[in-house]
N, C-alpha and C positions, 0 to 999 in steps of 0.2 A: 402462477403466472402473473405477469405487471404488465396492467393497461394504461394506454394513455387518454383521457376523457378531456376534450375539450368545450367550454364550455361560451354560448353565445359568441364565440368566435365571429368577428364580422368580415375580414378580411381572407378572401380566397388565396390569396399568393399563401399568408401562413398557413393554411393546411398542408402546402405541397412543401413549405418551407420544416413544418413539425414532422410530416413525416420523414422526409429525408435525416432530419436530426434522429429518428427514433430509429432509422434504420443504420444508419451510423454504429451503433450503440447494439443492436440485436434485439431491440423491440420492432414488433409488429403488428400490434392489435390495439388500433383505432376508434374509439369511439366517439363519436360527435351529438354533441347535445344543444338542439335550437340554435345550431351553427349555420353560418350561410352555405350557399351551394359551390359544391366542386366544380371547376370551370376549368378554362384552358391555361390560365396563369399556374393554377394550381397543381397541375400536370406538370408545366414549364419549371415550374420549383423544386417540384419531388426531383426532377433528375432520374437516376435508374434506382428511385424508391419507388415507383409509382403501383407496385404491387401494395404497398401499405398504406398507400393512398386509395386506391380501386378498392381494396378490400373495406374500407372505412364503412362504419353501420351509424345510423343514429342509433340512439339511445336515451333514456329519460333517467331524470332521480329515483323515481320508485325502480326502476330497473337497478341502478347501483348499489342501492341499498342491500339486493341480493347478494351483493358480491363481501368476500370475507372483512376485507379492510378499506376503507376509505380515505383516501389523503388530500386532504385542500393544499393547496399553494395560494401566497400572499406577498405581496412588496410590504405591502404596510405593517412596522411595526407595533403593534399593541403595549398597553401595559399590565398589571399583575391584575387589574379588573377588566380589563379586553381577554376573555377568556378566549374566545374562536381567534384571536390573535398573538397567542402564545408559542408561537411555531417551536420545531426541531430546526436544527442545521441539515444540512445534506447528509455529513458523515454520519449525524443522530440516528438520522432516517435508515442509510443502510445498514447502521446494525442493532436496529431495533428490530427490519425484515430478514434480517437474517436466522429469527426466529420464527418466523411466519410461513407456515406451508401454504395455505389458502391463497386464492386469487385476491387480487391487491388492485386496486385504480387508484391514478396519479390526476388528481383534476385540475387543471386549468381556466381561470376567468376571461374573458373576454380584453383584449386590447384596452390598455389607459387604467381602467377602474378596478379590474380581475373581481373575484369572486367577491359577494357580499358577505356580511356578517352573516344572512341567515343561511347562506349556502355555505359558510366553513363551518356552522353547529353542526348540520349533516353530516358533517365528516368526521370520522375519530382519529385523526391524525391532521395538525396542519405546520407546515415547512414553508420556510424562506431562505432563499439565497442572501447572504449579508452580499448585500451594494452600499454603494455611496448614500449619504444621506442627502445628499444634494442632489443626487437623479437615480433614484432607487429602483424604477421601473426598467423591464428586462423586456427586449421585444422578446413575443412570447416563443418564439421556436428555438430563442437564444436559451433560454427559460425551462424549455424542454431538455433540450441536449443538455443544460448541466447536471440536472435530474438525472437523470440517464446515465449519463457518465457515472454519475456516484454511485447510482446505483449497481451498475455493471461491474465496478471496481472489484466486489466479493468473488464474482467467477473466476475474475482472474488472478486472486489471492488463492482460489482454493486452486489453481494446477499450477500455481510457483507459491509456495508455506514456505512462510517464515521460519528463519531457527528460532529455536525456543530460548530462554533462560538457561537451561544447562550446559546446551553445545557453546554459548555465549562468554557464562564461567570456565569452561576448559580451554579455550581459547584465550581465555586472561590469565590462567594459570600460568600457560606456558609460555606468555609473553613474561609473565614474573618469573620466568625460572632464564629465558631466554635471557633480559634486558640485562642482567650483570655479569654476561659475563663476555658482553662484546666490548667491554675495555674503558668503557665513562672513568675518567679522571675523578667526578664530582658525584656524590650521591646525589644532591640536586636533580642534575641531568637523569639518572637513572628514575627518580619520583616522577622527575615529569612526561617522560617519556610513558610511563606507567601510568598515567592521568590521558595522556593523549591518547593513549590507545582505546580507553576505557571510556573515553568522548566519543571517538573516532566508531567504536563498535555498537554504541549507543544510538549513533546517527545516520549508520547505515542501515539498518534492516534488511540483512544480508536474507536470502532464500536458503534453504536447508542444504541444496547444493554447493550454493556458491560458500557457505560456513564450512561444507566437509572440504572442500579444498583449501580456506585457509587454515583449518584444523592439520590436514598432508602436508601442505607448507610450513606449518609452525614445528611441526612432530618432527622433518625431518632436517628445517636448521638447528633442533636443539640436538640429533643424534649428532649432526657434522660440528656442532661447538663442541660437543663431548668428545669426538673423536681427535679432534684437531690439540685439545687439551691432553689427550693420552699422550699423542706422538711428541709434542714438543717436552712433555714430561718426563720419557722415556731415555732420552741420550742422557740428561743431564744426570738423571738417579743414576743409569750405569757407569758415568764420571765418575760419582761420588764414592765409588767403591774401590778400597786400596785390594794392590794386585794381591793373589796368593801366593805364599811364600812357596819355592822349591825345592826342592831336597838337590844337595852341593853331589855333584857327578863325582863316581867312583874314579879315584887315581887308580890308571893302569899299571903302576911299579911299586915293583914287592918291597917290603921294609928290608934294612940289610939286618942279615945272618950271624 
């Protein structure tokens, strides 16, 4: 399970604002650490989140620490000797936990400053959103929700899968068996068409379904080139053939006597 930990939060409206983002997304479990108190703004924010808002517990560092994984969030970027500021990307993140069974907190710093150096050592994990260099700071429920989003993205890869690598190549094959024989003047034309497709199938990351149908599409314009090729083939080969000879009809008159 992925918790959300907020940390010194001093603004009431953000709680009701992060919840809502987390409920968006299919998060539910709130944690608040030395954050200010839940009030009426922050009801007025959640919106119809406000069960993940109500449900919200404090919580302390030595309690995280129980928990399997820990993740810091940071605006600020470090360098290769800012160690606690050597984040992941979002996408990093999700598929780093995609190997992760154990309970997981997502921690959040406080409004302006976020989390400090000694609070992201705590952490065995820490992630930032790339923003602008010029105003890198993310109001923090903005901050959550993208989190979240990335995070969530894995569930909904695993009930629409990608085609693989193989359905991908049979799918090029038959676009190479198809492309020459719909009539291109110019081999050119036919290479690039073969380029295009093989861009085109590259960029889509089609779903396993949606490939078995261009797979059904492709299988059966190549059986109708094939066929279309028979039939026009056919009058002409039985052209090409001289009539057979026939045997000259029997004269009905007797030779003379």
């Amino acid at each position: 399970m992925i918790r959300i930990a907020l940390c010194r939060t001093e603004h009431p409206g953000n709680l009701g604002a992060t919840a809502r983002a987390m409920a968006n997304f299919g998060f539910s479990e709130l944690l608040l650490i030395d954050a200010c108190a839940i009030d009426e703004e922050s009801r007025r924010l959640a919106k119809h989140a406000s069960a993940v808002l109500e449900n919200a517990r404090g919580a302390s560092w030595k309690e995280l620490q129980g928990y399997g994984l820990l993740v810091g969030t940071t605006a600020q970027l470090g360098t290769d000797y800012n160690l606690p500021r050597s984040p992941l990307l979002p996408a990093e993140l999700a598929e780093k936990l995609r190997a992760v069974s154990g309970d997981v907190v997502l921690v959040f710093g406080p409004e302006g400053e976020g989390l400090s150096n000694e609070e992201l050592r705590r952490c065995d994990i820490v992630v930032r959103i790339p923003t602008s260099e010029k105003y890198p700071t993310m109001n923090l429920s903005h901050a959550v929700a993208v989190l979240c989003y990335a995070l969530s993205q894995s569930d909904i890869r695993a009930r629409f899968p990608l085609a693989g690598r193989r359905e991908t190549e049979v799918a090029l094959s038959l676009i190479d068996d198809i492309v020459p024989r719909l009539g291109f003047t110019r081999g050119l034309k036919e290479e690039t068409h073969r380029r295009l497709w093989r861009r085109m199938l590259g960029k889509a990351m089609l779903t396993r379904r949606e490939m078995a149908a261009l797979l059904g599409f492709l299988r059966l314009a190549a059986r109708r080139l094939s066929r279309a090729a028979a039939s026009s083939a056919g009058p002409s080969a039985r052209g090409s053939r001289r009539p057979s000879a026939r045997p000259a009809p029997r004269s009905s008159r007797r030779a003379p006597g």
